[in-house]
N, C-alpha and C positions, 0 to 999 in steps of 0.2 A: 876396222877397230881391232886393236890387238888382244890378244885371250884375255891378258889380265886386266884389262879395260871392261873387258865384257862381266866378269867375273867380279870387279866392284861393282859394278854395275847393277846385278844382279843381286850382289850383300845388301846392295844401299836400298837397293827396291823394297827386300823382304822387310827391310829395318825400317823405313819409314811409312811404309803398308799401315802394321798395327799402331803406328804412332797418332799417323793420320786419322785414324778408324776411332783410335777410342779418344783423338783430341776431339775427333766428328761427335762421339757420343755426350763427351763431356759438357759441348757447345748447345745439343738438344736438350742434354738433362736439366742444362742452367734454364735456356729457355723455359721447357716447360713449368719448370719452378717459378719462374716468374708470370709464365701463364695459368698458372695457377694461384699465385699472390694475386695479380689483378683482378681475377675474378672473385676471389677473395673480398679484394677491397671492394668493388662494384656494389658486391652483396650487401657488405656492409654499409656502404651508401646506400644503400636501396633503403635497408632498413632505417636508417636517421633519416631520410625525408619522409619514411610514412611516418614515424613519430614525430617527424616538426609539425606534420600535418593534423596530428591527432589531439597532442599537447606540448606545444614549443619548448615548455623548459623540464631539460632531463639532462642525466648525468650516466655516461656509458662508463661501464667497468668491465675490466677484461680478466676473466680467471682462469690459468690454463689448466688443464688435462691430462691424464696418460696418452690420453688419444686424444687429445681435442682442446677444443676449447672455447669456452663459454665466453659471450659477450650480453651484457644487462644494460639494456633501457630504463633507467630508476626516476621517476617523475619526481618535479623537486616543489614545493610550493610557495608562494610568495615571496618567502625569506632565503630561500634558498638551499632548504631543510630537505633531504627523501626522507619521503611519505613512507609508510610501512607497508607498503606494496612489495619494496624491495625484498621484505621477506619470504613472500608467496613466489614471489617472481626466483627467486635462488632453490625455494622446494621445486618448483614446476622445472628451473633447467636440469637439476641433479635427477629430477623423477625420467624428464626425457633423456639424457644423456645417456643413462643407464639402458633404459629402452634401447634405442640406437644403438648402443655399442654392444649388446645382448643378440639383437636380432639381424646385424649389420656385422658380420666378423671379420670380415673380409675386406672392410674399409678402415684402412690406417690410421685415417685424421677424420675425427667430426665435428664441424665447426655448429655449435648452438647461437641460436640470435633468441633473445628472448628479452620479449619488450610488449609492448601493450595497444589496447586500442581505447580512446578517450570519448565521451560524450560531456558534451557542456549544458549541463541541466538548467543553470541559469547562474548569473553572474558568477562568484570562484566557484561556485558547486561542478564536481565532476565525478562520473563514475568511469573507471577505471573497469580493464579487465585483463588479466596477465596473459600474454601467448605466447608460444615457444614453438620453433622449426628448428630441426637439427639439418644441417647441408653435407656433402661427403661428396666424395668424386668419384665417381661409377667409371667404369671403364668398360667398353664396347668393341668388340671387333678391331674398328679400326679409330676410333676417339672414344676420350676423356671427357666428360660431362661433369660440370658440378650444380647439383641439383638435390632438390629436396628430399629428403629419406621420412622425417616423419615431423607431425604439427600436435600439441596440445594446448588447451586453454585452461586457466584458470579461473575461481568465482569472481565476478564482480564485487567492486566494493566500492562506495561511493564519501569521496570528500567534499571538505570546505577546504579549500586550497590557498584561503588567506594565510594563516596561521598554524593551522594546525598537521600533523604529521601521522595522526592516526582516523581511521575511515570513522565515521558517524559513530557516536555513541547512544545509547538510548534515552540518554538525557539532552543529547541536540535535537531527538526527534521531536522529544513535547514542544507541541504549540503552547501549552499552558495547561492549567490542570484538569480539560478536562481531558486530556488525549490519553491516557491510560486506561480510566473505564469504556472508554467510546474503542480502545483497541480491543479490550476485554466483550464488549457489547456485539461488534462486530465482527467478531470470531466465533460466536457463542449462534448467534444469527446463518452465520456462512454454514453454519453444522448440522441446527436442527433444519436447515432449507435441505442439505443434502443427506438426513438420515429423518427415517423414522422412528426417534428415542424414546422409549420408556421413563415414568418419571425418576424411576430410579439411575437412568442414564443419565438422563438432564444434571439430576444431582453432582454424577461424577463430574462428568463437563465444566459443569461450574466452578469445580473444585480443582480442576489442573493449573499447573502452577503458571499462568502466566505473568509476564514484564509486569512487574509490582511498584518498581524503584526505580532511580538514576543509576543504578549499580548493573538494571538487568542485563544480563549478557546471551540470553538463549532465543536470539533472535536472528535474524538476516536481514538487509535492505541492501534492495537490489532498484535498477529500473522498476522491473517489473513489479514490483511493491515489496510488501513487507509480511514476512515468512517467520511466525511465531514456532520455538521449537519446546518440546516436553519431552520432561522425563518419563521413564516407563509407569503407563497409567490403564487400571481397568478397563477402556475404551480401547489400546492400542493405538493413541493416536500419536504418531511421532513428530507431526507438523500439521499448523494452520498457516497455509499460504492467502494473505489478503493481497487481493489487484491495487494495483499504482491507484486503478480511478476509483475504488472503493475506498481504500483509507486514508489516501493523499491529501483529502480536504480537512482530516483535523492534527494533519501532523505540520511540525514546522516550515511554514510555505516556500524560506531558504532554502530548503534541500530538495524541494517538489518542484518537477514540471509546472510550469504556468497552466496547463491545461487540465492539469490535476488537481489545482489546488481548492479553495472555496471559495464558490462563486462571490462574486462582488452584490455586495447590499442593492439590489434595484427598486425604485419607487413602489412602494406596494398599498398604493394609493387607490388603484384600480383592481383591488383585491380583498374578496372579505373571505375568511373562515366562521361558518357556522360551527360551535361545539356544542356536541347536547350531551350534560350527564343523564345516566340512564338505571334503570333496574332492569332492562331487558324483558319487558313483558309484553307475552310474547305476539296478542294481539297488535300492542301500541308498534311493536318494535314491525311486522308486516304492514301496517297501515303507514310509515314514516319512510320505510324503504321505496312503497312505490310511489309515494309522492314524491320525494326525491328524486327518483325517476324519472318522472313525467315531466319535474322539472329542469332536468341536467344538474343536477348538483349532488358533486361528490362531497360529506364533513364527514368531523370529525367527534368520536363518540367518547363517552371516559363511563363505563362500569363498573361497577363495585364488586368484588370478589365473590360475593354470596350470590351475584344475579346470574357470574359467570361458571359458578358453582348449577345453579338451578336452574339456568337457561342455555343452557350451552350450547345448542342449536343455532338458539337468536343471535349470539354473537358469531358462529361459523356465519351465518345470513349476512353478518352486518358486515364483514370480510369478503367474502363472496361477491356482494355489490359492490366492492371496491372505497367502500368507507374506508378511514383510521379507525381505530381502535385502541385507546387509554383505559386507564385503570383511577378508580376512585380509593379512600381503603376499603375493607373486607367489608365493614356495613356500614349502611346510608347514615348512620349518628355517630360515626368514629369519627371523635380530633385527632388526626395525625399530627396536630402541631401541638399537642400537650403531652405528649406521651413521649415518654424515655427513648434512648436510641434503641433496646433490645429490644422494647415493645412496637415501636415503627417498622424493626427488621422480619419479627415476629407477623407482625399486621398485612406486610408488603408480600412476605413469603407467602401466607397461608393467599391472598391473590391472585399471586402467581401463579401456583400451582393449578387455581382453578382455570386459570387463563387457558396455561399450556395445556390440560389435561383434552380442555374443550376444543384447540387449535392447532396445536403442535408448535406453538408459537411461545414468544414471550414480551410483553407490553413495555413500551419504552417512554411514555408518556405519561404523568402524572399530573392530574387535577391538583392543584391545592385551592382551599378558600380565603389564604390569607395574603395583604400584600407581601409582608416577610417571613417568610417560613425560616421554625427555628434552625440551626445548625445543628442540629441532630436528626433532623428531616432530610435537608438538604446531602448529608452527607450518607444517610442509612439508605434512601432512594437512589441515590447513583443513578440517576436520568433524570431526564428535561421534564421544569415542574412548569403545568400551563396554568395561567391566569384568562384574563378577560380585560379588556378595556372598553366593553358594550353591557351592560347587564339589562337583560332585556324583564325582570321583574316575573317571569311567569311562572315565579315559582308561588306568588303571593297567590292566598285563595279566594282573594273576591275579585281578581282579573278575568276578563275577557279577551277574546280573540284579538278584536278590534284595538285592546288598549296595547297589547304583548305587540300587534305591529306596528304601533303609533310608535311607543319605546324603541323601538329597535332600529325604523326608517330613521327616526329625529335624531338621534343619536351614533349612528354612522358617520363618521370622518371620513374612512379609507383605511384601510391595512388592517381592520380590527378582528379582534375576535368578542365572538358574538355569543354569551354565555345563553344556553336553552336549556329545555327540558323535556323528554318524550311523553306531553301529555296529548291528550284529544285536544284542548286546546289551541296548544302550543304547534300542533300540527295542521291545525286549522288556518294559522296563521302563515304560512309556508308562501302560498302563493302571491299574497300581497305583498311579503317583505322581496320575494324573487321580481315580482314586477317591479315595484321602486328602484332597485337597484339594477335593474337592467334598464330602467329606464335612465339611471344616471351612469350610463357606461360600466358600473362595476359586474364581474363577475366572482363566482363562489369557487373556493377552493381548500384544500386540506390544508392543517396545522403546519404540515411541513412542506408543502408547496406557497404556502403562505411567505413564508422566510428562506426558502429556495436553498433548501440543506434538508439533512436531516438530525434531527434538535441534539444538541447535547447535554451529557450532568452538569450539574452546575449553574444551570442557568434557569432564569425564570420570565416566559414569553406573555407578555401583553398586550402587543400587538406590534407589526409591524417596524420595524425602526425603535422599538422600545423592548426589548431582551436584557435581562439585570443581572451582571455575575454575583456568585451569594458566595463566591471563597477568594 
């Protein structure tokens, strides 16, 4: 080969040396860009099959970034509408992104997936919970990994997903009217169980502002139930969290687990409630408890504020054995059904008071003597008013043993409640009404194992299969 031969040669070499080198470079860089698209998209499929999996109908939007870029899973409901999920779902990807790109500086591109995990509570009812993972591509030694850098979730919230586009309102939760005091009742419950208040705390307590209205909004419903919130109050108390299985059975049964809800009406034929009103004295009240005893049978009792006042003992006792415990009014000759609405609320408090002071408790149960109590009754009591559809007469004064169990055997159906009274007599009678009715398969049970709940306002129990709403 001749010099100048060798010496192109040699031009041509160096010249297409770097040619080669950086077309070589240019040909890795494309690839890895597209191996990095595809993983990419992988991801992103990944993500839309767990959301086909969780709730089929959603709508992805894609928002880019300086660094990055956001992709949204927005659940859409029957019509085709996003739910206002989308909302939480856009705060949760901006609160992570920012995360990421704060604590990740060194990663150029962070891709967010932020979309949701669904439960089907029962027919369109869903609760919804936002999640966010930001991804980024890590570099190692010798490979590129694209893998997750950081995960957040958002609160739950729970829709009707036929029509509507925003989560439960607190006017979806009512079952009907009585589920606002029964929310109030059983918050009120959850507090004195878990504190020993003062009566002057009770008072606060009472007095927090809880869901009053269709408007209320200082609430949460979640799976896990329903989470009353307050404003700043002399207690301190910023939340009353109620369990799914505690208040589910008087709210809307649409939006409730089936396992939550209120139990289904069953024959309560083979079932009687004894009620005895009482003065609580305090010999009768020790001589009824251990016969009771001897006989298996748990009832249910209704005092009058003045006995619960003077005998406070005898009704801790009558709790203690695992009785109910109702309220008559404050004295054994007060009409509650004649008397104004201030005077009933007057008559009902000054009860109260005595209830709780003796118990740490507060009565939910209301004797009335009439079959209609007024609307000023029904509405000043806010609890389950009980009747009777057995009157076993022994209140009359020229009765005996013998006749009080005659009345009461013969006149037994099934499902009844069985009006008494804690005398010598009427305790005398005990054993022969327990034989009869265990001889006819019935057995004895409380007011509200009676109706397999526990009773609500509004309502007025007479036995079995026969409960009367009064609004």
């Amino acid at each position: 080969m001749r010099t100048w031969q060798k010496w192109t040669l040699i031009v041509l070499t160096l010249f297409l040396i770097p040619i080669m080198y950086f077309e070589n470079q240019y040909f890795m860089r494309e690839q890895f860009k597209q191996s990095q698209k595809n993983m990419q998209q992988s991801t992103l499929s990944d993500f839309n099959d767990q959301a086909s999996g969780q709730y089929a109908a959603f709508k992805i939007y894609a928002t880019a970034k300086p660094h990055g870029k956001i992709y949204y899973f927005v659940p859409q409901n029957q019509n085709g509408a996003n739910i206002d999920l989308q909302k939480q779902e856009v705060a949760l990807g901006n609160q992570l992104y920012a995360k990421a790109h704060k604590e990740s500086p060194d990663i150029d591109h962070i891709t967010l997936y932020v979309s949701y995990t669904a439960k089907n509570l029962q027919d369109n009812t869903y609760a919804f919970k936002p999640t966010a993972e930001a991804y980024g591509f890590v570099k190692s030694r010798f490979k590129t990994r694209y893998q997750r850098l950081f995960s957040q979730t958002g609160t739950e919230a729970i829709y009707d997903m036929q029509h509507n586009t925003t989560s439960v309102s607190f006017k979806d939760l009512q079952k009907d009217s009585t589920t606002i005091p029964m929310i109030r009742q059983l918050a009120i419950d959850q507090q004195l169980q878990a504190h020993d208040y003062t009566p002057e705390q009770l008072t606060q307590l009472e007095a927090l502002d809880f869901p009053g209205n269709d408007q209320a909004t200082n609430f949460e419903f979640t799976t896990d139930g329903l989470t009353l919130k307050f404003a700043k109050n002399p207690l301190d108390i910023e939340a009353i969290a109620l369990p799914m299985a505690t208040v589910g059975p008087y709210l809307n049964p649409n939006l409730v687990p089936e396992d939550n809800q209120m139990p289904s009406k069953k024959d309560g034929a083979k079932k009687i409630a004894l009620t005895f009103n009482t003065t609580l004295k305090p010999s009768t009240i020790t001589s009824i408890i251990n016969q009771l005893n001897d006989l298996n049978i748990k009832a249910t009792f209704f005092t009058t504020g003045k006995a619960a006042k003077e005998h406070p003992d005898q009704l801790k006792q009558l709790l203690k054995a695992g009785h109910v415990v109702g309220t008559q009014a404050y004295n054994n000759d007060d009409d509650l059904d004649t008397m104004s609405a201030s005077e009933i609320a007057d008559n009902l408090k000054q009860t109260d008071a005595a209830y709780f002071k003796a118990s740490g408790q507060l009565p939910h149960l209301l004797r009335v003597t009439t079959e209609t109590p007024s609307t000023e009754l029904t509405t000043a009591a806010s609890r389950a008013l009980i009747a009777w559809s057995v009157d076993s007469e022994d209140w009359r004064l020229d009765i005996d043993a013998p006749t009080i169990a005659k009345n009461v055997n013969e006149r037994i159906t099934g499902g009844d409640l069985v009006l008494l009274h804690t005398s010598e007599a009427t305790i005398k009678t005990l054993p022969a009404i327990a034989k009869e009715q265990t001889a006819q398969k019935r057995h004895f049970v409380t007011v509200n194992e009676l109706f397999k709940q526990r009773l609500t306002p509004y309502q007025q129990y007479f036995k079995a299969g026969d409960q009367r709403s009064l609004q």
